[in-house]
Residue, then its C-alpha position, 0 to 999 in steps of 0.5 A: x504523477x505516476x510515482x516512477x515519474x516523480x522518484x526520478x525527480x527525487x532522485x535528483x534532489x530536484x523534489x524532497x521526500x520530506x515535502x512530498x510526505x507533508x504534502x500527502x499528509x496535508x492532502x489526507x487531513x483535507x480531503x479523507x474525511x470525506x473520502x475515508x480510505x484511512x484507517x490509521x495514518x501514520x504521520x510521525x512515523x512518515x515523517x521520519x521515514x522521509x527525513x531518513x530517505x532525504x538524508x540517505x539520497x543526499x549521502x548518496x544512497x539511493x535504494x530504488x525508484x521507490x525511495x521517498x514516495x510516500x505509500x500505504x497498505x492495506x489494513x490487513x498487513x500487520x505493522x509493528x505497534x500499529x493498530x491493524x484491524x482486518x476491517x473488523x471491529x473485534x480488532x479495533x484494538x490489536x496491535x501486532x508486534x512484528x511486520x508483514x513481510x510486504x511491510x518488510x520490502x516496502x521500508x527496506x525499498x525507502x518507502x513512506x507508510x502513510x498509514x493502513x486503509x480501510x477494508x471489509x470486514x475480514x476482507x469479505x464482500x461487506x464493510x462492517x455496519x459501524x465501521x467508515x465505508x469508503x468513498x468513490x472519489x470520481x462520484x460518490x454513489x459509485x461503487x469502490x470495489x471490495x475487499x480493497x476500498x480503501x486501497x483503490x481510494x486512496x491513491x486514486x484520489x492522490x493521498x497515497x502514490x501506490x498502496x498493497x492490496x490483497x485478491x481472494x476473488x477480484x479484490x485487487x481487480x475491483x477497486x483497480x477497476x472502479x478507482x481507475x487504477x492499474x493493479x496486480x494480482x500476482x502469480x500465487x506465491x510470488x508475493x509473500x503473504x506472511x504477516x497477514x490476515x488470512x480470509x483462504x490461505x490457498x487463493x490469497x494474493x498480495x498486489x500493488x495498486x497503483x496509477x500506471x502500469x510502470x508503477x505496479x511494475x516498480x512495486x512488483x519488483x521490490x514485493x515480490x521473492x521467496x520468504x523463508x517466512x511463508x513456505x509457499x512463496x515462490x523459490x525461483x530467482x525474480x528477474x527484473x521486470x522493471x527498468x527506468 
């Protein structure tokens, strides 16, 4: 389901955030392995996330239409004492100690991370030769896309409801395309891009991909607004632009 289809459900307390995370996380050990989207998974840090969102909207506390559904970025959004790569090999071990903005909103929105997904090397236009290469989930000699493989995989093939991708010369557009996802890229400057690794700061989009429009919708809403952290995010006020 479109993750604005099952949140409602959430919600209501009629689907628990805490089962839909063990699902994906049971779906990620069974099918990523030959799928390779997943740098890093993040499962006790997702399982607390959820339980936190499941004890939140029990009290009544729900955050929004993303509260509970279990996401993931793209490997070049840093996360806080969590490997983030950039796709490159001389990073296989950097561990950044602060967060993304993006990162930021997503937890702050009650988002799951799953995990961070693979990417070219440097978010260029080639995986790195000793590095996993992602792989189509709708036939395996097709092409993913690039520089956001992983972040069309993974939801596409249902290990994640939505994922964070970022578009220097089509690298939302591609793997959108050839994953069979809706994706956005946005204005330049509406999505803040602190907290990432640069490939050209001046044409550098963050985006959601996800599998309807509503859903990219949804997630605009909560990435999207000025940060005093990035100087060239967007001032203006964010108007809804998604309502369930």
């Amino acid at each position: 389901m479109p993750f604005t289809v099952i949140s409602d459900s959430i919600r209501r307390r009629e689907i628990s955030p805490v089962e839909l995370t063990e699902t994906l996380l049971g779906r990620i050990g069974t099918f990523d392995p030959g799928l390779k989207s997943y740098t890093t998974v993040t499962a006790k840090l997702a399982m607390d996330q959820a339980r936190a969102a499941e004890a939140e909207i029990v009290c009544g506390r729900y955050r929004g239409p993303m509260h509970g559904v279990p996401v993931a970025v793209k490997d070049l959004c840093f996360t806080k004492g969590i490997r983030t790569t950039g796709g490159m090999a001389i990073h296989a071990d950097f561990m950044p100690d602060y967060d993304a903005t993006v990162v930021t909103r997503l937890r702050d929105a009650g988002s799951v991370l799953l995990g961070k997904l693979h990417m070219t090397e440097g978010a260029t236009m080639e995986h790195h030769p000793d590095l996993p290469q992602p792989v189509n989930p709708w036939k395996s000699d097709l092409w993913t896309g690039v520089s956001s493989s992983g972040s069309g995989v993974a939801p596409a093939a249902g290990l994640a409801y939505a994922s964070i991708g970022s578009d220097t010369g089509g690298s939302i557009r591609f793997p959108s395309a050839c994953n069979n996802l809706t994706g956005v890229k946005p204005t330049w400057g509406l999505i803040s891009r602190h907290g990432i690794f640069d490939l050209a700061a001046t044409f550098d989009h963050l985006g959601p991909m996800a599998r309807s429009t509503a859903d990219c919708a949804a997630m605009l809403q909560v990435l999207a607004g000025w940060d005093p952290l990035d100087t060239t995010s967007l001032r203006h006020r964010c108007r809804t632009i998604w309502q369930p």
